[in-house]
C-alpha positions in Angstrom: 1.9 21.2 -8.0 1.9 18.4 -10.5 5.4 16.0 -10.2 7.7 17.1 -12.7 7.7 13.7 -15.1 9.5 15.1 -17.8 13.0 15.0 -16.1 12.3 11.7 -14.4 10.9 10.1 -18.4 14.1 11.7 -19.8 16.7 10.1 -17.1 14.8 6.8 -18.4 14.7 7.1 -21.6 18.3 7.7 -22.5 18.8 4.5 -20.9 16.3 2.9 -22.7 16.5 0.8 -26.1 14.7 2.6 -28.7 12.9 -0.6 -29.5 12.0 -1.1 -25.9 8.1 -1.6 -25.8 6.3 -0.3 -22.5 5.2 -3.1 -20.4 1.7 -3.0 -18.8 1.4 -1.8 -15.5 -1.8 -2.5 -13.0 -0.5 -2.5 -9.5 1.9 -0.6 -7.4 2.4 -0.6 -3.7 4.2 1.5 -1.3 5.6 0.0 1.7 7.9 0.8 4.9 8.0 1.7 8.2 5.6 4.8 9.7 6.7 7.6 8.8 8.3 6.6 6.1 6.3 8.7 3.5 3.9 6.0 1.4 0.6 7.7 1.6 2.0 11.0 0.5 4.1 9.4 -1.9 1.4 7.3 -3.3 -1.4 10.1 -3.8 1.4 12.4 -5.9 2.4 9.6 -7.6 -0.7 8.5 -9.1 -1.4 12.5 -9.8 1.7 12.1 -11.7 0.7 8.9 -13.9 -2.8 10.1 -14.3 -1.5 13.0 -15.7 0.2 11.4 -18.5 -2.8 9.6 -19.7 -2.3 6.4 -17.3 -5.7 5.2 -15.3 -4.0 5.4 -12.0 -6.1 5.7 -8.9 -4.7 5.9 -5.3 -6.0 3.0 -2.9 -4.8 3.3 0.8 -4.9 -0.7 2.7 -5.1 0.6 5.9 -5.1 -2.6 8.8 -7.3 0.5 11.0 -4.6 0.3 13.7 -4.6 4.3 13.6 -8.3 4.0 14.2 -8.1 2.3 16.8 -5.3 4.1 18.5 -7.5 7.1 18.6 -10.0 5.2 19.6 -8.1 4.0 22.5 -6.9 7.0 23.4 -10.9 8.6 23.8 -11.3 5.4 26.3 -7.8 6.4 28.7 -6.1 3.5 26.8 -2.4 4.0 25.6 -3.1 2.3 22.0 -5.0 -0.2 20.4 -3.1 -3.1 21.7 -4.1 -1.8 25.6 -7.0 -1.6 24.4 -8.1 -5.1 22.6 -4.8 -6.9 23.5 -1.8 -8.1 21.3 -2.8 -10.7 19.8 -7.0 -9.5 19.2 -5.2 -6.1 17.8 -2.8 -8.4 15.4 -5.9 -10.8 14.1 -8.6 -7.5 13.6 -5.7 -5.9 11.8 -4.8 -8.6 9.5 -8.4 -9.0 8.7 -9.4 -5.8 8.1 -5.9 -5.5 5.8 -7.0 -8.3 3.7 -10.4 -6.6 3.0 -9.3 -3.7 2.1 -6.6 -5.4 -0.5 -9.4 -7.9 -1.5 -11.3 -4.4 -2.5 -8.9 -2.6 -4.1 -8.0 -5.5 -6.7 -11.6 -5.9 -6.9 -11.8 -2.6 -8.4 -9.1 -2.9 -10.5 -10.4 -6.1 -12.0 -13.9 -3.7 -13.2 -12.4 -0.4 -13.6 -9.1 -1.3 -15.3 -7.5 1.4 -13.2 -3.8 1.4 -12.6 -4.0 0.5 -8.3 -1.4 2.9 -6.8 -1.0 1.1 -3.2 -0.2 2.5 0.0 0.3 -0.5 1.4 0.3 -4.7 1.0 0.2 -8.2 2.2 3.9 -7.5 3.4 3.1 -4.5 5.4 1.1 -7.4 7.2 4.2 -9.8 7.8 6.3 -7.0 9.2 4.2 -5.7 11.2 3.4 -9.0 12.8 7.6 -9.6 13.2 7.9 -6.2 14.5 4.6 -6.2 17.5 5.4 -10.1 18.7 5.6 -9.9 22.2 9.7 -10.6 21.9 10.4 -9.1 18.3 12.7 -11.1 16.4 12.4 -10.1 12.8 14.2 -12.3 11.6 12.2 -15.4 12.6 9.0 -16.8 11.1 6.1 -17.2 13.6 3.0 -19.0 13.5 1.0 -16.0 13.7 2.7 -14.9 10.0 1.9 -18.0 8.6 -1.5 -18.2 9.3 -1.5 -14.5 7.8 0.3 -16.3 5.0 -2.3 -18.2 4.4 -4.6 -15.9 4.2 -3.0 -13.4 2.1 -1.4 -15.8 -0.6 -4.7 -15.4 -3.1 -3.3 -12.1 -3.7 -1.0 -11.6 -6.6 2.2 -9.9 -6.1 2.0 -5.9 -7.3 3.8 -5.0 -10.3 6.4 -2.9 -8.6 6.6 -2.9 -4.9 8.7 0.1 -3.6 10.0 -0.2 0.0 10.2 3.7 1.3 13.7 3.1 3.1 13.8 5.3 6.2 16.6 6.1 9.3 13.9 5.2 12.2 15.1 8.4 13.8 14.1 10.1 10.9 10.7 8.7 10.9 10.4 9.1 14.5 11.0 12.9 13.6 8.4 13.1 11.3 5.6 11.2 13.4 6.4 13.2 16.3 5.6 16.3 13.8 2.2 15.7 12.5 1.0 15.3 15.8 -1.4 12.6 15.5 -0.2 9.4 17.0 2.9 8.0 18.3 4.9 5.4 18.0 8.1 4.0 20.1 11.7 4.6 18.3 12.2 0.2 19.7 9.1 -1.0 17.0 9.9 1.3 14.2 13.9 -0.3 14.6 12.1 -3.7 14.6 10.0 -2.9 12.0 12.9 -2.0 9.8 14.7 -5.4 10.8 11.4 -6.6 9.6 10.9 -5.4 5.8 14.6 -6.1 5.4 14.5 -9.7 6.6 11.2 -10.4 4.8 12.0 -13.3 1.8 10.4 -10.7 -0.4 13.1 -8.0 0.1 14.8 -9.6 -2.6 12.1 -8.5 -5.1 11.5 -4.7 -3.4 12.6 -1.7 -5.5 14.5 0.1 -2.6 13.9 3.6 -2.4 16.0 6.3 -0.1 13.3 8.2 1.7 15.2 9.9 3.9 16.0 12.7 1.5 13.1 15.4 0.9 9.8 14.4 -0.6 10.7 16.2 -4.4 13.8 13.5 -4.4 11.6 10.7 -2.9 8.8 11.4 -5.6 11.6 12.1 -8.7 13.4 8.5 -7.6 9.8 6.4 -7.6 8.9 8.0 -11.2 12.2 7.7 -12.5 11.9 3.5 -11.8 8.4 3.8 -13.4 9.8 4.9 -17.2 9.5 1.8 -18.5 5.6 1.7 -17.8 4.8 5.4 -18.9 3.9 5.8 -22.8 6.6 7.5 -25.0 4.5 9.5 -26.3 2.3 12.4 -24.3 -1.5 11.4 -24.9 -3.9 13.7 -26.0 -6.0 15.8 -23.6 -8.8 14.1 -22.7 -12.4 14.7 -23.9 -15.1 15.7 -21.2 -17.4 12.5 -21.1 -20.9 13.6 -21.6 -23.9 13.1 -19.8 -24.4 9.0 -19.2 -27.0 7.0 -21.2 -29.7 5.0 -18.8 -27.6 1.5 -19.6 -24.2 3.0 -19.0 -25.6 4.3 -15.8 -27.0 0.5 -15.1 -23.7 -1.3 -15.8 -21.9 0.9 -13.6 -24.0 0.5 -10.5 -24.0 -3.3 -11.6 -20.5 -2.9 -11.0 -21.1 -1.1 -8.0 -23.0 -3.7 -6.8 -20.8 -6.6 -7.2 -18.1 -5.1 -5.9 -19.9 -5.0 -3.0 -21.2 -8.4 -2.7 -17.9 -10.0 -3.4 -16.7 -8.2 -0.6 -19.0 -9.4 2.0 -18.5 -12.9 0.7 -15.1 -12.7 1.0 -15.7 -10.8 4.6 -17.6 -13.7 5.5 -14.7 -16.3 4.2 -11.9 -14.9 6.2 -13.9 -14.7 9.3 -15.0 -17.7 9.6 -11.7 -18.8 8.2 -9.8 -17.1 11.3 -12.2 -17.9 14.2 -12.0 -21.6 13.5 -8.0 -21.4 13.3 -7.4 -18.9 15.8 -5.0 -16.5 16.0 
């Protein structure tokens, strides 16, 4: 079912100047603690955008932790820090973070899509506060700001939502899809985490502790001021692609690509000479 948009526009809108002109929108990211709800949140709410005539495309910047849990698990390992240590897990985690964000933009950049993120550079920061070998979220360590470093050639999102969540909650609903695990003492740090970030100040704070219809209604209901007053006309089946359309899209293809590896290569390099 398609995210009812109409009452969430509508709660907006009577709020809204009549001469209030909608401001451009090309990134959004999700963040919070496990279980907090981002990925489900951000797939439904690019279906909703899309819907109403917006470009919006939902990009997951997964740090592959939850790959390598499994991973570990297949080798008799409790997780992927018993498996490739604290600190190894941390620096293949941040790296892998920062190439999928690098990718993501990158397509945004060709595409012109509206980047629904589940997701960003400060999912990074709190989850190094929240897995330091004595937590204290509230502090700035050296491993952050080397991740700082690395992540500050990103531009901030449009709209950052922090998914706010009772870590019992989330516990809850880890525990329920059966998957993977995590312990009730990080997802508390992890919380202390986002909050004490210096970029809290900017987040749009969302409850998610309430069902995910009032999670979804809340994060589209902040969105009015990006969504057109105006519904947009169905859209017209594109027809079969010309030879040189085909070409500049797997030119696009390709550079995508290529800018990736570069930029692979870059932080690599960049983070075996520094150390992590």
């Amino acid at each position: 079912m398609v995210p009812d948009l109409d009452s969430a526009r509508s709660a907006f809108d009577d709020q809204r100047p009549r001469n209030a002109a909608v401001r451009p929108l090309r990134t959004v990211a999700l963040v919070g603690i496990d279980g907090s709800g981002k990925t489900t949140q951000a797939r439904q709410l690019a279906t909703a955008l899309a819907e109403w005539g917006l470009p919006a495309t939902y990009r997951r910047n997964a740090g592959g932790r939850r790959w390598f849990g499994r991973l570990a698990t297949a080798l008799g390992r409790r997780d992927g820090e018993h498996l490739l240590g604290r600190k190894t897990m941390l620096f293949v985690e941040s790296v892998l973070r920062w190439l999928a964000i690098l990718r993501t933009l990158l397509r945004r950049s060709v595409t012109r899509e509206v980047a629904i993120m589940d997701r960003y550079a400060v999912c990074q920061f709190a989850s190094i506060r929240a897995h330091a070998k004595t937590p204290r979220p509230e502090r700035l360590n050296r491993a952050e700001r080397r991740a700082r470093l690395a992540y500050r050639v990103f531009p901030q999102p449009d709209v950052t939502f922090l998914l706010a969540v009772d870590p019992a909650v989330a516990y809850d609903r880890i525990e329920q899809r059966g998957y993977d695990h995590e312990e009730m003492d990080y997802l508390r740090a992890a919380t202390a985490a986002y909050q004490a970030l210096p970029e809290h100040a900017g987040f749009v704070v969302i409850d998610a502790n309430g069902t995910p219809e009032q999670v979804r209604q809340a994060l589209l209901a902040h969105l009015g001021a990006f969504v057109p007053a105006a519904v947009p006309k169905p859209r017209v089946p594109a027809g079969p692609r010309r030879p040189r359309a085909l070409l500049v899209a797997h030119a696009r293809v390709l550079l995508v690509t290529v800018a990736t590896l570069a930029a692979a290569a870059s932080v690599l390099t960049y983070q075996l000479a520094e150390g992590f």
